[in-house]
C-alpha positions, -999 to 999 in steps of 0.1 A, spaced: -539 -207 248 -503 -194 237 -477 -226 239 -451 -223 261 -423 -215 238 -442 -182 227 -444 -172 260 -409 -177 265 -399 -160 233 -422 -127 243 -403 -129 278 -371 -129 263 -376 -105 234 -395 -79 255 -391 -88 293 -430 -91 295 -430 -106 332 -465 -116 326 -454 -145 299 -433 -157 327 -468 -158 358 -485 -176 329 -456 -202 325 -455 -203 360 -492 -210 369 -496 -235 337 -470 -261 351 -467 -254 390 -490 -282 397 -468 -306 377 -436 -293 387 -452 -297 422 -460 -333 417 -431 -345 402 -407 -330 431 -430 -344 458 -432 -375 442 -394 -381 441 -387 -365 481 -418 -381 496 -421 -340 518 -445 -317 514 -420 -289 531 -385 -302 508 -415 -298 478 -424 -265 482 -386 -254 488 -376 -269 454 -403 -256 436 -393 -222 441 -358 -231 437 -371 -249 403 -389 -217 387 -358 -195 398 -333 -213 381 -354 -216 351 -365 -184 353 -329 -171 354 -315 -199 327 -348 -193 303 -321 -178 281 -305 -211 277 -336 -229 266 -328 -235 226 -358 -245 212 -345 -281 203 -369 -299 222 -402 -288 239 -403 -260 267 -417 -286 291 -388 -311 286 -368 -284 292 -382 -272 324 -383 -309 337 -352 -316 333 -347 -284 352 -369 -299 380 -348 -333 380 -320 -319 384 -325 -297 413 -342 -327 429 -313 -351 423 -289 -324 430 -307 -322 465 -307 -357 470 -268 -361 466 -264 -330 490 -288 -349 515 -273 -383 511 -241 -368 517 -256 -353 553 -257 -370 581 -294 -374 588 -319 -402 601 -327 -423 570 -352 -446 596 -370 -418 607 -405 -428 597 -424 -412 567 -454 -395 570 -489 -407 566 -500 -406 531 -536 -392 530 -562 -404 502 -586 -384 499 -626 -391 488 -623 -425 503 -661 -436 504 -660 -455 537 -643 -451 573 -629 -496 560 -618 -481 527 -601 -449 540 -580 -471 564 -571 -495 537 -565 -467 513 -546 -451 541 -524 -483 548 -518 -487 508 -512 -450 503 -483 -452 534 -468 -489 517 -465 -470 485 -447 -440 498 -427 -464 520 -418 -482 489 -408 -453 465 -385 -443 495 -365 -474 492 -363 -472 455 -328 -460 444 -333 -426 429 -333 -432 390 -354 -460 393 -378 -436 417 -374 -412 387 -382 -434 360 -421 -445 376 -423 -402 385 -421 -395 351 -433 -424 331 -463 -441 355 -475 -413 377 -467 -380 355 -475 -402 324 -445 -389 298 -435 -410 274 -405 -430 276 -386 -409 251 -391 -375 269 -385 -394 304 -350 -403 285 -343 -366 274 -349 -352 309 -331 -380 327 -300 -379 301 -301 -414 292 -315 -436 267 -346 -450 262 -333 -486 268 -323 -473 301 -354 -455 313 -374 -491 300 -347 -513 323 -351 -490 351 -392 -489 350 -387 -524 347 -370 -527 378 -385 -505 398 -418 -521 393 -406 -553 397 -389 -541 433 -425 -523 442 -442 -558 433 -420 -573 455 -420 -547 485 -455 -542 485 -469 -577 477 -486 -580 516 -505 -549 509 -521 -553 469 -553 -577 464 
C-alpha cells in the first residue's frame, strides 16, 4: 500500500486525481466516525464529511509534511466539526429536542438488544451533554483510539490538556450514566 504522504506528493506534483479517490476511500470511514461521533446525526455527518474532503482536498497544498498526513486531515475534520458547532450554538435551535435512537447491532437476544438499545441511547445522551473539547478528547483518544499526543496536535493543545479533559469527561460519563452500567 502507498502511505498517504506519497499519494499526496503524486497529487500535487502531477495532479493524478486517482492519489486523491485512494486517500479518500482509505480514511472515509474514520473521518466518518469521528464527525458522527462528535454531532451525534447521521444527516450533519454526511454533510461534513464532504465538506471535510473539500477543504482538504483544496488546502492539500498546505499540508507540510511535519507531522503525519492523517493528523493533518484530522485536524481538518475537527475543525470543520467545531467550526459547525460554534455556528449551531450560535442558532437558535431546540437543544431538548430528543436524540435519536442509537442502534446496536448483532445483539444476540430480543433482552440484550433492548438493553444494548437503552445503553447505546444513555451513551449518545451523555456525549451530547459533554462540552465539546471534552466530547473531543474520548472521540479521538477512547473510541478512534489515537494516542494522546496526536489527539493534542489535532486539537491544538497540550498533552496535559487532552489527559485533564479525558479525565473529566470520563469522570462526567461515570457520573451521567451510572443508572445504566452493571
Amino acid at each position: 500500500m502507498t502511505p498517504d504522504e506519497q499519494l499526496v506528493a503524486a497529487y500535487l506534483g502531477t495532479g493524478n486525481r486517482g492519489a486523491l479517490e485512494e486517500l479518500a476511500d482509505r480514511h472515509l470511514g474514520t473521518v466518518r466516525r469521528m464527525i458522527h461521533s462528535m454531532t451525534l446525526e447521521d444527516s450533519l455527518a454526511d454533510d461534513l464529511v464532504q465538506e471535510v474532503f473539500l477543504r482538504a482536498f483544496r488546502g492539500l497544498a498546505s499540508f507540510q509534511g511535519r507531522s503525519k498526513f492523517t493528523t493533518w486531515l484530522y485536524r481538518v475534520t475537527m475543525n470543520t466539526v467545531h467550526e459547525t458547532l460554534d455556528r449551531q450554538r450560535r442558532s437558535p435551535i431546540d437543544r431538548d429536542a430528543p436524540l435519536p435512537d442509537v442502534a446496536v447491532p448483532n445483539a444476540p437476544s430480543p433482552e440484550r438488544n433492548a438493553m444494548s438499545g437503552e445503553l447505546g441511547a444513555a451513551v449518545a445522551c451523555a456525549l451530547a451533554r459533554l462540552p465539546e473539547k471534552l466530547r473531543a478528547a474520548i472521540v479521538l483518544v477512547t473510541l478512534e483510539q489515537l494516542d494522546p499526543a496526536e489527539a493534542a496536535r489535532i486539537e491544538g493543545c497540550t498533552r496535559a490538556t487532552i489527559y485533564w479533559r479525558l479525565h473529566e469527561a470520563r469522570k462526567r460519563l461515570a457520573e451521567w450514566l451510572q443508572g445504566h452500567l452493571p
